[in-house]
N, CA, C and O atoms as a Tripos MOL2 file, in Angstrom:
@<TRIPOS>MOLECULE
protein
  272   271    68     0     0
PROTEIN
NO_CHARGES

@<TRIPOS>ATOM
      1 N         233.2050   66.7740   54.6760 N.3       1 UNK1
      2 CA        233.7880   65.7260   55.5110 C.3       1 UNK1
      3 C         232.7800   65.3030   56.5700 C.2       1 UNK1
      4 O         231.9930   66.1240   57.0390 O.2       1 UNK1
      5 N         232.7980   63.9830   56.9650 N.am      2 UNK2
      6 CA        231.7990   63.1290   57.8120 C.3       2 UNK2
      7 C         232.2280   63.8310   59.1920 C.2       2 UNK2
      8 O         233.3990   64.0390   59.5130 O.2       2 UNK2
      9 N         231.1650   64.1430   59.9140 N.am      3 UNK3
     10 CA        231.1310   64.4290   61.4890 C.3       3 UNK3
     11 C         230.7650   63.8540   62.5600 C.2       3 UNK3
     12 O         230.6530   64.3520   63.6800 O.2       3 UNK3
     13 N         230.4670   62.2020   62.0330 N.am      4 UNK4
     14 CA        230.1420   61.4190   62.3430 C.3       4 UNK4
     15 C         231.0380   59.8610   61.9220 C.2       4 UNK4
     16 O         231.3940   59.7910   60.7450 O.2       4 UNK4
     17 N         231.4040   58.6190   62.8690 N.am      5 UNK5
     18 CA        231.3610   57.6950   62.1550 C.3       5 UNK5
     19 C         231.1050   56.1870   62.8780 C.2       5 UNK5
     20 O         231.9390   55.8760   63.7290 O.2       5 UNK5
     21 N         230.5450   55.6930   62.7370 N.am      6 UNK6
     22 CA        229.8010   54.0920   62.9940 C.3       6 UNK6
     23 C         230.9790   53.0610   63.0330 C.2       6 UNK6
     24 O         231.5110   52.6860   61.9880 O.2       6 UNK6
     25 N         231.2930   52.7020   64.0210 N.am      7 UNK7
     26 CA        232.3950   51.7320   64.6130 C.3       7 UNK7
     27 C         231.7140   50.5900   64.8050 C.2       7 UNK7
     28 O         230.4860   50.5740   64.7220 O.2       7 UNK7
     29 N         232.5530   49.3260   65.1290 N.am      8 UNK8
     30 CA        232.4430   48.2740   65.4100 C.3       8 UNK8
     31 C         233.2700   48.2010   66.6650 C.2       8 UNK8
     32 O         234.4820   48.3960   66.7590 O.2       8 UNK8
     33 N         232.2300   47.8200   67.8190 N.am      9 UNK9
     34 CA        233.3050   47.3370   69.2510 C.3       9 UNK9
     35 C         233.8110   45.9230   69.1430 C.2       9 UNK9
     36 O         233.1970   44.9240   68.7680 O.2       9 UNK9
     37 N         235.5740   46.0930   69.7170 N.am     10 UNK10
     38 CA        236.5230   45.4490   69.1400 C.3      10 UNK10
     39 C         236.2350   43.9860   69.9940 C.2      10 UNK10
     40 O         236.4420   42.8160   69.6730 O.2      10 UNK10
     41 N         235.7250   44.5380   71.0910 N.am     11 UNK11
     42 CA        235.1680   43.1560   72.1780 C.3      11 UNK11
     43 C         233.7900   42.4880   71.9650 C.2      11 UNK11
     44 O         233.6720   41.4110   72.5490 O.2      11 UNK11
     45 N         232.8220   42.8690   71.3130 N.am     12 UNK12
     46 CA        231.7140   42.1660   71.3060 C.3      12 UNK12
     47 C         230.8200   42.8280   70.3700 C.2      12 UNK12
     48 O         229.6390   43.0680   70.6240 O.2      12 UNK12
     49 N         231.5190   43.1720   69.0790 N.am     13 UNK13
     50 CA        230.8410   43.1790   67.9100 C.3      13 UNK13
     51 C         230.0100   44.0740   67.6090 C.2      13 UNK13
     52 O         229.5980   44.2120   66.4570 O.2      13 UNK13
     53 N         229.4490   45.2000   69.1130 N.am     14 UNK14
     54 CA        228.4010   45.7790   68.8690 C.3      14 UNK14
     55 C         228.6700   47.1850   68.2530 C.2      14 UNK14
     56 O         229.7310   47.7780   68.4500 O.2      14 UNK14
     57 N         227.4500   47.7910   67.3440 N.am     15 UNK15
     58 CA        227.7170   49.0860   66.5530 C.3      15 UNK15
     59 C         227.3850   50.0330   67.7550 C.2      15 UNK15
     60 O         226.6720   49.9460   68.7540 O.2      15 UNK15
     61 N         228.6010   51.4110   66.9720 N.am     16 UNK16
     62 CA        227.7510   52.5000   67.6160 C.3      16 UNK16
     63 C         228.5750   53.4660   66.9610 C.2      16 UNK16
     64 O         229.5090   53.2400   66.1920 O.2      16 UNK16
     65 N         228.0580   54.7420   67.4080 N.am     17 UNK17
     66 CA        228.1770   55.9340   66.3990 C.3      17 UNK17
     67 C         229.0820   56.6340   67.5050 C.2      17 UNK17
     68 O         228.9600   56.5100   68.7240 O.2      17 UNK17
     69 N         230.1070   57.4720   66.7430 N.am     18 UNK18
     70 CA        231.1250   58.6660   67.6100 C.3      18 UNK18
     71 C         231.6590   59.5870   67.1410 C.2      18 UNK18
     72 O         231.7640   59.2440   65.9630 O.2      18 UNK18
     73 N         232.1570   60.7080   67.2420 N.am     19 UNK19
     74 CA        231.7270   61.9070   66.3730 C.3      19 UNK19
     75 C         233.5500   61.4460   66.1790 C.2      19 UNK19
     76 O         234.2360   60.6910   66.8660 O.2      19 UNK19
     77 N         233.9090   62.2830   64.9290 N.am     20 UNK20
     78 CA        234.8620   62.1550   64.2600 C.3      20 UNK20
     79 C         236.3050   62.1020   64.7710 C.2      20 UNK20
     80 O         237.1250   61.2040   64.5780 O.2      20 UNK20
     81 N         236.5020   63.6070   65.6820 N.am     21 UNK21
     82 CA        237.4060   64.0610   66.6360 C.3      21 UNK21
     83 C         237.6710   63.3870   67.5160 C.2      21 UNK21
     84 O         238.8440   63.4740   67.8770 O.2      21 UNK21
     85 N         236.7990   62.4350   68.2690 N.am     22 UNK22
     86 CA        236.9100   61.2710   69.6210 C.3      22 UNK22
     87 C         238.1810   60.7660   69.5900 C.2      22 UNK22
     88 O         238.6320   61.1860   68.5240 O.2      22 UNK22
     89 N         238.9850   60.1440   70.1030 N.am     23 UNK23
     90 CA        240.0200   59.6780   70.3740 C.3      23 UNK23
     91 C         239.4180   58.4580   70.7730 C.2      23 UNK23
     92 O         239.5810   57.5310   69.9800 O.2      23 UNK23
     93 N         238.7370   58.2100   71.8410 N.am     24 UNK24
     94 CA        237.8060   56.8310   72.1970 C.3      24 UNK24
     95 C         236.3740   57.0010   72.8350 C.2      24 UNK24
     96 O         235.8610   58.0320   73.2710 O.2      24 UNK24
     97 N         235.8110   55.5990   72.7710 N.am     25 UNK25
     98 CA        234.4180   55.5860   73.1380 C.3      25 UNK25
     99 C         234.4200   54.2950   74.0900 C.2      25 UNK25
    100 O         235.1730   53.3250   74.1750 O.2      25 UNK25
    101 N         233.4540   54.6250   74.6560 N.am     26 UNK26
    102 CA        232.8540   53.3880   75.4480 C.3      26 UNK26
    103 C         231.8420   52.3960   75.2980 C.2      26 UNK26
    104 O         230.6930   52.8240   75.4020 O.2      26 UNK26
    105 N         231.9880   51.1250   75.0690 N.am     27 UNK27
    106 CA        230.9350   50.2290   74.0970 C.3      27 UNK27
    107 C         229.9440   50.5060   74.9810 C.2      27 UNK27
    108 O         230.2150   50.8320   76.1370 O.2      27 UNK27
    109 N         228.6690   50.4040   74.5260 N.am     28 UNK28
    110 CA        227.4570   50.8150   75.8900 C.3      28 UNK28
    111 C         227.0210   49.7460   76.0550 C.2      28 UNK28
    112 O         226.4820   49.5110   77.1370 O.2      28 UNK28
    113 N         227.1060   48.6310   74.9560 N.am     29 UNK29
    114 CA        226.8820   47.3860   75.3070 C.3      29 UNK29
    115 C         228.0060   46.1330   76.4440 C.2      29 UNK29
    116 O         227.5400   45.2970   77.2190 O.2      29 UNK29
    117 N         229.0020   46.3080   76.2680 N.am     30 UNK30
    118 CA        229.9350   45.9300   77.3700 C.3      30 UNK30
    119 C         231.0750   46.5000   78.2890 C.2      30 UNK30
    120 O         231.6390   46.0300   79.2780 O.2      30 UNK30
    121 N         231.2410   47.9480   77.4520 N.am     31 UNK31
    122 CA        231.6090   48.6510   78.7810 C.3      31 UNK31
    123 C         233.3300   48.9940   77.9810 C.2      31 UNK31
    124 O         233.9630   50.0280   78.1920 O.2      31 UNK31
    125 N         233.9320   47.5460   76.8320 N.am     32 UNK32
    126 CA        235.4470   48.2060   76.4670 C.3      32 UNK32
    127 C         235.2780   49.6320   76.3010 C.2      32 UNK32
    128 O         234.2240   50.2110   76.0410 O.2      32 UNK32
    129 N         236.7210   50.2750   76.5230 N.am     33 UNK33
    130 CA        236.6930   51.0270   76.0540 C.3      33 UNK33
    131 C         237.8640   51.3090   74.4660 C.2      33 UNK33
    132 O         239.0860   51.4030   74.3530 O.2      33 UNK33
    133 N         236.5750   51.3690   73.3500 N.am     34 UNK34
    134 CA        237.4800   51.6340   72.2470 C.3      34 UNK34
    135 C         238.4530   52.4910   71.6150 C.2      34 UNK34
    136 O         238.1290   53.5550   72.1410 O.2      34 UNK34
    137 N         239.6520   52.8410   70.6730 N.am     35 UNK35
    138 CA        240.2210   53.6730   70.7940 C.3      35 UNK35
    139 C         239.9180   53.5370   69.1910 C.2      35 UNK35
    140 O         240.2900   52.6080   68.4750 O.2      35 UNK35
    141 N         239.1960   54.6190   68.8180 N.am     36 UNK36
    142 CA        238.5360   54.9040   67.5260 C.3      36 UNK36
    143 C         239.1740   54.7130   66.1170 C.2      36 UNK36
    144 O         238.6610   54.1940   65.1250 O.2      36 UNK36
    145 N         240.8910   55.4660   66.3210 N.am     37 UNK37
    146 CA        241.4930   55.0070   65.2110 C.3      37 UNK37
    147 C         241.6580   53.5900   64.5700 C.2      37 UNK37
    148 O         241.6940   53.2160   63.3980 O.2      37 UNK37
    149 N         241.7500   52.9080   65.8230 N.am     38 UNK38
    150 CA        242.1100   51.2840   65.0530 C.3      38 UNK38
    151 C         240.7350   50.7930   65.0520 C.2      38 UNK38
    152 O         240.9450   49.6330   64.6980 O.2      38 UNK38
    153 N         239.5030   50.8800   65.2020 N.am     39 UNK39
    154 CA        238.4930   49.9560   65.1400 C.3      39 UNK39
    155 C         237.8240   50.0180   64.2450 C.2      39 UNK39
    156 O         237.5830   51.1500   63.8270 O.2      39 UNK39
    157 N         237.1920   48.7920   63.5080 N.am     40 UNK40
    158 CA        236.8840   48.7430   62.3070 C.3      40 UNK40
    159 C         235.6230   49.9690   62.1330 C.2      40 UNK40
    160 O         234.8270   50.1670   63.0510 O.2      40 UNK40
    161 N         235.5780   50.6410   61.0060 N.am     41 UNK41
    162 CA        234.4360   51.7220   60.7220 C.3      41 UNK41
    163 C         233.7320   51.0440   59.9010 C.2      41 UNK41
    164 O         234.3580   50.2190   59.2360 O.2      41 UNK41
    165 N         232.3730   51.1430   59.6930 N.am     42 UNK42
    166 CA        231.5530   50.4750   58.6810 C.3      42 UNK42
    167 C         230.7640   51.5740   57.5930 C.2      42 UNK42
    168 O         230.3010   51.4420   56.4610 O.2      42 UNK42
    169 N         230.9060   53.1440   58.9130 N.am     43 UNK43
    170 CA        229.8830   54.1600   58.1320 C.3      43 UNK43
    171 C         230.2740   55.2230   58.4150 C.2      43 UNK43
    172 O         230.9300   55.3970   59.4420 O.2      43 UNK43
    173 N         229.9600   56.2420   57.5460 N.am     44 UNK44
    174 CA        230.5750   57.5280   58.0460 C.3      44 UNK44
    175 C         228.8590   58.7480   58.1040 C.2      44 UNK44
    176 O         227.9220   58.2560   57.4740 O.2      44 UNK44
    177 N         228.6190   59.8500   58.6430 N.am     45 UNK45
    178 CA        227.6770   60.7760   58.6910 C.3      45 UNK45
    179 C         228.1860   61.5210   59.0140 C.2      45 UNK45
    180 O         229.2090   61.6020   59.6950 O.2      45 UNK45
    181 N         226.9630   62.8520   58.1680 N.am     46 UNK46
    182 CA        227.5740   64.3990   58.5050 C.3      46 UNK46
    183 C         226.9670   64.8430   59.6100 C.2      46 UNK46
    184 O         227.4730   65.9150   59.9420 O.2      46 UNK46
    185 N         226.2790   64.5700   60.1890 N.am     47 UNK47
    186 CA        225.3500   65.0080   61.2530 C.3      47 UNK47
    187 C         224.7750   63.8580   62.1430 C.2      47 UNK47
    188 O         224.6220   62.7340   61.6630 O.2      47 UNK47
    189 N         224.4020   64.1920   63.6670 N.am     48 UNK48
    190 CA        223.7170   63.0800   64.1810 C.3      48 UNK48
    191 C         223.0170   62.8910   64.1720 C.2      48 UNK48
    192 O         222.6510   62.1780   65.1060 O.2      48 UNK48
    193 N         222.0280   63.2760   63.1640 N.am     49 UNK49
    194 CA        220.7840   62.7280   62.9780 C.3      49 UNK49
    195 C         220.9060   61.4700   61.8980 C.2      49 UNK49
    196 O         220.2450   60.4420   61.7540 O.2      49 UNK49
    197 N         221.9890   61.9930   61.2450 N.am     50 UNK50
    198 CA        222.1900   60.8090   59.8880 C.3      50 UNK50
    199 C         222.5700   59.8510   60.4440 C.2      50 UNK50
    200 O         222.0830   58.7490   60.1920 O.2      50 UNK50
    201 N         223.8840   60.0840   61.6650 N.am     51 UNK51
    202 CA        224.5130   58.6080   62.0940 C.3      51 UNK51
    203 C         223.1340   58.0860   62.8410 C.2      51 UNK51
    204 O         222.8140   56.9120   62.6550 O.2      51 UNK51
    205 N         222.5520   58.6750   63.4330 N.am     52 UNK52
    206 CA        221.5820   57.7270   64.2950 C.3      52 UNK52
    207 C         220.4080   56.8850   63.2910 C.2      52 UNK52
    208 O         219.8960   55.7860   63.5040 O.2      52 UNK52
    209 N         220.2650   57.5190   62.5120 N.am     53 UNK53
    210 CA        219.3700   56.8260   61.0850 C.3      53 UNK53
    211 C         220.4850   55.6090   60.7080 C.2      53 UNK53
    212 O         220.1940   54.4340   60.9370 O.2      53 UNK53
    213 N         221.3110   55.8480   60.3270 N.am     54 UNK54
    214 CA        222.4210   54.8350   59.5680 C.3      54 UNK54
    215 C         222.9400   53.6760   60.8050 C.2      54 UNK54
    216 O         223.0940   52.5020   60.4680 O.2      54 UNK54
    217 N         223.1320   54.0040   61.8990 N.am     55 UNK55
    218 CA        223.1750   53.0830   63.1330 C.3      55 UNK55
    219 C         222.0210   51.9110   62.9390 C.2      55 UNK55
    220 O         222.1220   50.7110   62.6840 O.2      55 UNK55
    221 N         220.8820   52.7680   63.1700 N.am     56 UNK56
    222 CA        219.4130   52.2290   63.4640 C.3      56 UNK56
    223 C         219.4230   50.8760   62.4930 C.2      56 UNK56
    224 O         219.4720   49.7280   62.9350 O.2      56 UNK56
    225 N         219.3580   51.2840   60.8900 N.am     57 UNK57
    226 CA        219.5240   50.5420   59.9170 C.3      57 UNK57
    227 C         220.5350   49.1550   59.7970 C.2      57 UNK57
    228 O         220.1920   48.0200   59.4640 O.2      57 UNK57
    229 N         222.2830   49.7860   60.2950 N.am     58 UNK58
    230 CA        222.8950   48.3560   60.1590 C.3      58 UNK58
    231 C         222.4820   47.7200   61.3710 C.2      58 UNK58
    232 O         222.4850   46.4900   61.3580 O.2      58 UNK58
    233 N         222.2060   48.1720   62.1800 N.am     59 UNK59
    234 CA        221.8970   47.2800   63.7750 C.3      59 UNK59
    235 C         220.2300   46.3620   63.3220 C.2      59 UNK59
    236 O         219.8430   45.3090   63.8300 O.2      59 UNK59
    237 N         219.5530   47.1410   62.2970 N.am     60 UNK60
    238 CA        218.5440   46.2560   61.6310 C.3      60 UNK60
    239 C         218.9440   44.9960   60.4970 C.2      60 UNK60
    240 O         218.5230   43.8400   60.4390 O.2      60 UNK60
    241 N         219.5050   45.4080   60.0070 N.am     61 UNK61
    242 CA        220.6940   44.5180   59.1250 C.3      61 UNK61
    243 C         221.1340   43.3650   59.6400 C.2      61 UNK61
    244 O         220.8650   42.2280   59.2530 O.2      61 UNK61
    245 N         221.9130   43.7420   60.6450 N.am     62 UNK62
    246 CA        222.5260   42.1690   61.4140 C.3      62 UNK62
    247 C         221.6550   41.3050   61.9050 C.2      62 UNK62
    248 O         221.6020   40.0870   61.7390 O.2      62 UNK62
    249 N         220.5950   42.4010   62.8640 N.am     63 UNK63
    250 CA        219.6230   41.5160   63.4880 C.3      63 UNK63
    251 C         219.0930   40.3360   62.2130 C.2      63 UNK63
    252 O         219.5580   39.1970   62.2640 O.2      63 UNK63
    253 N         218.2100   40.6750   61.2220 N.am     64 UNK64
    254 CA        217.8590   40.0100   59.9060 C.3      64 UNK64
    255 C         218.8410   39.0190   59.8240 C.2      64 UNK64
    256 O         218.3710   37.8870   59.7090 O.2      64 UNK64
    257 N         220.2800   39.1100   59.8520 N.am     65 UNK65
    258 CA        221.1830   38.4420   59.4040 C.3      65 UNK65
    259 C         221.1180   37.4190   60.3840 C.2      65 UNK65
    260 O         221.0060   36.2420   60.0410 O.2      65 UNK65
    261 N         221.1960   37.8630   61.9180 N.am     66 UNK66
    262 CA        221.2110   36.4480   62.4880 C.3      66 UNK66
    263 C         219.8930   35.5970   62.8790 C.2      66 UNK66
    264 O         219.8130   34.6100   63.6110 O.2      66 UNK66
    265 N         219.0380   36.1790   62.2740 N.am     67 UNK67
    266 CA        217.4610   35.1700   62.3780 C.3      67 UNK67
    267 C         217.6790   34.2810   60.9200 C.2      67 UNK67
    268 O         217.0970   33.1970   60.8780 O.2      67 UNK67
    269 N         218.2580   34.5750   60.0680 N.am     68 UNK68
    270 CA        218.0870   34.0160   59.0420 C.3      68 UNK68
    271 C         217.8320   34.2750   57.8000 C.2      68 UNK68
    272 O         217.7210   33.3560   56.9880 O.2      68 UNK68
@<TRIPOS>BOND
     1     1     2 1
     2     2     3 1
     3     3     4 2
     4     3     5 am
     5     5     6 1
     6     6     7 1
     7     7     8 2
     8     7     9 am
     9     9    10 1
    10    10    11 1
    11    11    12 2
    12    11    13 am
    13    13    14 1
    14    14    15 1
    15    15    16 2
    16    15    17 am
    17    17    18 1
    18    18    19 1
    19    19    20 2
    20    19    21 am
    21    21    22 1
    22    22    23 1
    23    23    24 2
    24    23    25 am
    25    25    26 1
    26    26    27 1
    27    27    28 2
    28    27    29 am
    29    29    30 1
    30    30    31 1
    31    31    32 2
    32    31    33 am
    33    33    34 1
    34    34    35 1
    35    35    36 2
    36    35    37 am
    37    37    38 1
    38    38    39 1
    39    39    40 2
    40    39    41 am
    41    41    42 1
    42    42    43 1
    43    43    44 2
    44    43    45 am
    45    45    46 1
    46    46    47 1
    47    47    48 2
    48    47    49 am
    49    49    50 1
    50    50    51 1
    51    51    52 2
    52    51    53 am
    53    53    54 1
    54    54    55 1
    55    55    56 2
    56    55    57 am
    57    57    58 1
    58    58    59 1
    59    59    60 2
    60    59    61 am
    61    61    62 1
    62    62    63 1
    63    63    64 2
    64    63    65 am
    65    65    66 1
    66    66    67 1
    67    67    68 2
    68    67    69 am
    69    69    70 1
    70    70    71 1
    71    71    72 2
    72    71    73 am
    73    73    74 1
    74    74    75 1
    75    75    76 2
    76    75    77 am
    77    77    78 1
    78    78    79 1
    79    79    80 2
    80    79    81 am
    81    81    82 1
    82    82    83 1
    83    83    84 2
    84    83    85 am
    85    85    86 1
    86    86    87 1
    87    87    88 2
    88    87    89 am
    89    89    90 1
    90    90    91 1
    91    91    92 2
    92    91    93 am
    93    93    94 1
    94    94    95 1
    95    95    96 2
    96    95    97 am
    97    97    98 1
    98    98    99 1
    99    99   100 2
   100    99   101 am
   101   101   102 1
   102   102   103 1
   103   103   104 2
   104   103   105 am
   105   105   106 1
   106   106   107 1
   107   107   108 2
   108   107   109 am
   109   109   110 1
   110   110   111 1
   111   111   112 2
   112   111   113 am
   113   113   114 1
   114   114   115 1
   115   115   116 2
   116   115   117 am
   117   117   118 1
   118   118   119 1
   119   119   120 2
   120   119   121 am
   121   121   122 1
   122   122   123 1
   123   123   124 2
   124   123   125 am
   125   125   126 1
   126   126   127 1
   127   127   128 2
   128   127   129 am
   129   129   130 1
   130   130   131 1
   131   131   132 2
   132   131   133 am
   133   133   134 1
   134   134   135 1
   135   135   136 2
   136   135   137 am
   137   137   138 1
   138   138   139 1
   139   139   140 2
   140   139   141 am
   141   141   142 1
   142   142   143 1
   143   143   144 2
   144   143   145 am
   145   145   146 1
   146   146   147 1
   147   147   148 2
   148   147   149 am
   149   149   150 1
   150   150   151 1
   151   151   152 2
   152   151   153 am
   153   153   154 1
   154   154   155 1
   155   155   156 2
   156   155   157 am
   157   157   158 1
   158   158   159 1
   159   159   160 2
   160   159   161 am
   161   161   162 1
   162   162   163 1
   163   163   164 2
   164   163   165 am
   165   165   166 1
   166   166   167 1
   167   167   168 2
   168   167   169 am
   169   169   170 1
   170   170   171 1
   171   171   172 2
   172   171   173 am
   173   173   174 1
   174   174   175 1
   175   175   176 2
   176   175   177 am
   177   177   178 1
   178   178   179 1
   179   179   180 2
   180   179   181 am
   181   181   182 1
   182   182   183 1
   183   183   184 2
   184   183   185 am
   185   185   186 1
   186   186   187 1
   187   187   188 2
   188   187   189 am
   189   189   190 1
   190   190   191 1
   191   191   192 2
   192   191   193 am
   193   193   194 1
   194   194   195 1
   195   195   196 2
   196   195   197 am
   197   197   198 1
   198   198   199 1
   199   199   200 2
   200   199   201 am
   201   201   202 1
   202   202   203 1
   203   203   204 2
   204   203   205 am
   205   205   206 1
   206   206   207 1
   207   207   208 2
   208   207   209 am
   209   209   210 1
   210   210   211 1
   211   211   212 2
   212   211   213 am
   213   213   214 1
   214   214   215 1
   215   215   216 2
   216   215   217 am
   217   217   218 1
   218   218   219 1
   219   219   220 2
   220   219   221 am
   221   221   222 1
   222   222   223 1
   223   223   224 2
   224   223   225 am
   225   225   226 1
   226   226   227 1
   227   227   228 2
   228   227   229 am
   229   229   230 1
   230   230   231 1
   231   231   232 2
   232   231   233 am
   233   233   234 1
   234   234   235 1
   235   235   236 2
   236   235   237 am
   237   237   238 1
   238   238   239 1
   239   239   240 2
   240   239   241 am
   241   241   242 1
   242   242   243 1
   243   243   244 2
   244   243   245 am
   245   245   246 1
   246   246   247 1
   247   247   248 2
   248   247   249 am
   249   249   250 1
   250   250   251 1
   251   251   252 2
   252   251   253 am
   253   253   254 1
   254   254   255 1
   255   255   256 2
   256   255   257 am
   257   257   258 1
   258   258   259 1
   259   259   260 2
   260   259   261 am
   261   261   262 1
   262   262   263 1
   263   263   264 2
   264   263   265 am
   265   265   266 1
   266   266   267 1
   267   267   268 2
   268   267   269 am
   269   269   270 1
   270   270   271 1
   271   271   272 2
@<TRIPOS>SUBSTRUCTURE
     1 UNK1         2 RESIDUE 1 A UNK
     2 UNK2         6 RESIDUE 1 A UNK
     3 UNK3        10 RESIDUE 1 A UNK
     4 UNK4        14 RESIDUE 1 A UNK
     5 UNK5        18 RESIDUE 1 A UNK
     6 UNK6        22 RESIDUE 1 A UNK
     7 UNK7        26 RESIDUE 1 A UNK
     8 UNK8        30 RESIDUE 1 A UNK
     9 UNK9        34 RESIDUE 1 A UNK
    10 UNK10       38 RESIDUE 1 A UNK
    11 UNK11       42 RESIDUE 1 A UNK
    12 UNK12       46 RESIDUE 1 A UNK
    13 UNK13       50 RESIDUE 1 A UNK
    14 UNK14       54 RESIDUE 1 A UNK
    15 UNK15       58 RESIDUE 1 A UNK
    16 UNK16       62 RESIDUE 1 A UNK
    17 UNK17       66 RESIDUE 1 A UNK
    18 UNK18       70 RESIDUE 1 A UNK
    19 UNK19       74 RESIDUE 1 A UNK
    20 UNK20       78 RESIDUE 1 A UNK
    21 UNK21       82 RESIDUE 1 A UNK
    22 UNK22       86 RESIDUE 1 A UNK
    23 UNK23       90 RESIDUE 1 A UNK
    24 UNK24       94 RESIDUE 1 A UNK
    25 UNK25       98 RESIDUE 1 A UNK
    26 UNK26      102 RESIDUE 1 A UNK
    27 UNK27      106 RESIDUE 1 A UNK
    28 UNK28      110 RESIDUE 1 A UNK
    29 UNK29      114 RESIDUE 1 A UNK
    30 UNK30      118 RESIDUE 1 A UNK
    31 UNK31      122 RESIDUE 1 A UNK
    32 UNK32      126 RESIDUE 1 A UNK
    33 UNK33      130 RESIDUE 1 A UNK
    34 UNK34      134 RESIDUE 1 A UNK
    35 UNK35      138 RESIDUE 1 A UNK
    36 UNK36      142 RESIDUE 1 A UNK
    37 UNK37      146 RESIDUE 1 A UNK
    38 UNK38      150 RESIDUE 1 A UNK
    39 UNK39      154 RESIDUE 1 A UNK
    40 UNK40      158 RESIDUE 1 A UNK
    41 UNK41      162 RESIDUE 1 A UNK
    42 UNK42      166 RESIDUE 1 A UNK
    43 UNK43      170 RESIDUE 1 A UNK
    44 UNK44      174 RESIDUE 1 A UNK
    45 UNK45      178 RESIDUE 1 A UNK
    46 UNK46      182 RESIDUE 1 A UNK
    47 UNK47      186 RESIDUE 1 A UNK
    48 UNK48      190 RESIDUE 1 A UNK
    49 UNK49      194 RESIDUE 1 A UNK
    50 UNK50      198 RESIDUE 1 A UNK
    51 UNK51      202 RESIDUE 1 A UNK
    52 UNK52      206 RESIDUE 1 A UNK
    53 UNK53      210 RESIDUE 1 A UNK
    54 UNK54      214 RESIDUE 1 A UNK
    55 UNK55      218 RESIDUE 1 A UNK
    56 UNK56      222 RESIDUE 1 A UNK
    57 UNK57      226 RESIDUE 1 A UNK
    58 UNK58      230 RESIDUE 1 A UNK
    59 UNK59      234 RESIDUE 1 A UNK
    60 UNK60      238 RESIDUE 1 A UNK
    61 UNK61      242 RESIDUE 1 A UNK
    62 UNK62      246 RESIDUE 1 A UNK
    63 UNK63      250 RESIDUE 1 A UNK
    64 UNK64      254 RESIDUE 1 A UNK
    65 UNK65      258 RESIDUE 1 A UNK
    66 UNK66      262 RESIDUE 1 A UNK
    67 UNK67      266 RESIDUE 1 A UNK
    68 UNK68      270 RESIDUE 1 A UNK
C-alpha cells in the first residue's frame, strides 16, 4: 500500500505530495487548507523519495503543457 499520495489543491490547481494518514494539508502555494479525502489524487508512492520524484515529474508535465 502507497505511503504517499500527490493531490491537487482544490483552490489553485497546484500539486503536492502528503503522506497517506493526513487528514489535511496546506497548499504551500496559496496557503488553502486541503482536506485530503475529497481532493482530487493524481498519484500514489511508497516512500518519499518516490513521491518527490513523481511530484517533480507531473509539476514538469504541466509546466510543458502550458508553454505549448
Amino acid at each position: 500500500m502507497a505511503s504517499f499520495v500527490i493531490v491537487v489543491c482544490n483552490k489553485c490547481g497546484g500539486l503536492l505530495a502528503a503522506k497517506v494518514e493526513q487528514k489535511t494539508r496546506t497548499c504551500p502555494y496559496c496557503g488553502f487548507k486541503i482536506a485530503l479525502r475529497k481532493a482530487k489524487s493524481v498519484a500514489a508512492a511508497n516512500d518519499a523519495g518516490e513521491a518527490s520524484r513523481t511530484l517533480k515529474a507531473l509539476k514538469k508535465r504541466a509546466a510543458e503543457k502550458r508553454k505549448g
